[in-house]
C-alpha positions in Angstrom: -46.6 -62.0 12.0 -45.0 -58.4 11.7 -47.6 -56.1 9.9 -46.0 -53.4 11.1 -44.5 -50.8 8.2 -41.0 -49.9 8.0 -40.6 -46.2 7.5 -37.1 -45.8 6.4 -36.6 -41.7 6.2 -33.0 -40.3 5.4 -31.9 -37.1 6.7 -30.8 -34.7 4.6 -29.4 -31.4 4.8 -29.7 -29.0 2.6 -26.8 -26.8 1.1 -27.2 -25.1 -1.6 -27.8 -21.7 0.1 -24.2 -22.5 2.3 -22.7 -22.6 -1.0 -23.7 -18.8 -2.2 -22.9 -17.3 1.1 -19.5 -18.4 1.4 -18.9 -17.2 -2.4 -19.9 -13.9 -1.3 -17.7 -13.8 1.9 -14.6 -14.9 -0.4 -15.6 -12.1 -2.9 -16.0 -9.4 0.0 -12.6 -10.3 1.8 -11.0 -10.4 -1.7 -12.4 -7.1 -2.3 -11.6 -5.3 1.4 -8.0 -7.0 1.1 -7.1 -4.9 -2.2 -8.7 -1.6 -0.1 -6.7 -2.2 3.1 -3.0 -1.1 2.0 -2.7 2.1 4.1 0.8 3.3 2.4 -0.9 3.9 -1.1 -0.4 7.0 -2.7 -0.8 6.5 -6.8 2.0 7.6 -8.7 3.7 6.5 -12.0 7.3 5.4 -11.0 9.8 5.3 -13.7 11.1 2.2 -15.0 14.1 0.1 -13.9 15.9 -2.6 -15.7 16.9 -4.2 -12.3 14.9 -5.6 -9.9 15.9 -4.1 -6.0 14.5 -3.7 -2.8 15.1 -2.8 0.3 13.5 -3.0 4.0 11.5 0.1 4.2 11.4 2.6 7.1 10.2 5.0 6.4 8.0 6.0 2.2 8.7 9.6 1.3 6.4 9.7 -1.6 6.3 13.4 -4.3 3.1 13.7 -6.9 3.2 15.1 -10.1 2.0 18.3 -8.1 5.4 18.6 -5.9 3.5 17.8 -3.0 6.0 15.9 0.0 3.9 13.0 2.0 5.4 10.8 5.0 3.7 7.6 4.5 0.6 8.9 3.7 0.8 12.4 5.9 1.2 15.8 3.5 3.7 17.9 4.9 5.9 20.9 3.2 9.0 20.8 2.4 10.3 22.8 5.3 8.5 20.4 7.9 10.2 17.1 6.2 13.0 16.9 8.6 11.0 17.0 11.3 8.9 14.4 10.1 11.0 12.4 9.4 13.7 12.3 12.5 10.9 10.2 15.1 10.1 8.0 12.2 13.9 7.3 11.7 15.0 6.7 15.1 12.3 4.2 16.2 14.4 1.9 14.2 17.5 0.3 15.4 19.3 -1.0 12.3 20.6 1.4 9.5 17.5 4.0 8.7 16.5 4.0 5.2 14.0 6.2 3.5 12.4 5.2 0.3 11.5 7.7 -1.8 8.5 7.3 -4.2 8.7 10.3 -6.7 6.5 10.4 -10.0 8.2 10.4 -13.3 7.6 14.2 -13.8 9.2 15.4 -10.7 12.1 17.3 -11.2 15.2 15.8 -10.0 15.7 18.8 -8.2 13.3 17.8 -5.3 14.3 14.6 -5.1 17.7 15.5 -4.6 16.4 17.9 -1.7 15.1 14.6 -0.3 18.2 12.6 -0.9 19.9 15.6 0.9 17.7 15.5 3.6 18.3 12.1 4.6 22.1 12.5 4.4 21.9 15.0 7.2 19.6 12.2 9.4 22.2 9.6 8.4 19.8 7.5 6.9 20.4 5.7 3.6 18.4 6.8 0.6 16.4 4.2 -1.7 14.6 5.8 -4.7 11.6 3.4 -6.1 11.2 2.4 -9.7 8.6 0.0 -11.1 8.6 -3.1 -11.5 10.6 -4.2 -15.0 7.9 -7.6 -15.4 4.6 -5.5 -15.2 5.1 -2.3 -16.9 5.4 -2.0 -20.8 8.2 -0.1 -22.0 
């Protein structure tokens, strides 16, 4: 005769705590992905009715302010060729320089740019927004 008892005990594992940490690691890197674009200056690009793009090089970005930035680098006017000549030759297919301006820069500057880039032999791209996620 077997009087002995049978103790059946299941193992179980708790997860319920697993469940909010890895909701607040998906939050966080969603949150530090946004932040990590190092090439962001804000500006309000005019619109475009076509959709073109092109390998950029090098960003040559003017603010509502007239203020010249390389990437994300402030430099005058006068110091943009220099700039721009060891950004241009690193690459070895044709140079382009895209050229970010906001809608209430005079053309006159960006044609400075454009000219600019003529003399480095680089071709010129000028940036518009995107014709699906602005209104008009």
């Amino acid at each position: 005769m077997n009087l002995r008892r049978r103790n059946k005990r299941q193992v179980e594992m708790h997860n319920s705590a697993l469940n909010d940490i890895l909701f607040i690691l998906l939050l966080f890197f969603l949150i530090v992905s946004t932040l990590a674009n190092p090439n962001v200056i804000k500006l309000t690009l005019p619109k475009a009715k076509s959709n073109t793009k092109s390998k950029q090089t090098v960003v040559v970005s003017i603010n509502d302010k007239r203020e010249f930035f390389v990437g994300t680098n402030k430099v005058a006017f006068e110091g943009l060729k220099q700039m721009l000549v060891p950004a241009i030759t690193n690459e070895h297919v044709d140079p382009t320089i895209v050229i970010n301006a906001e809608k209430s820069v005079p053309v006159e500057d960006v044609v400075s740019v454009m000219e600019v880039a003529r003399e480095l032999n680089a071709r010129v791209v000028l940036a518009t927004a995107n014709p699906q996620s602005g209104k008009r």
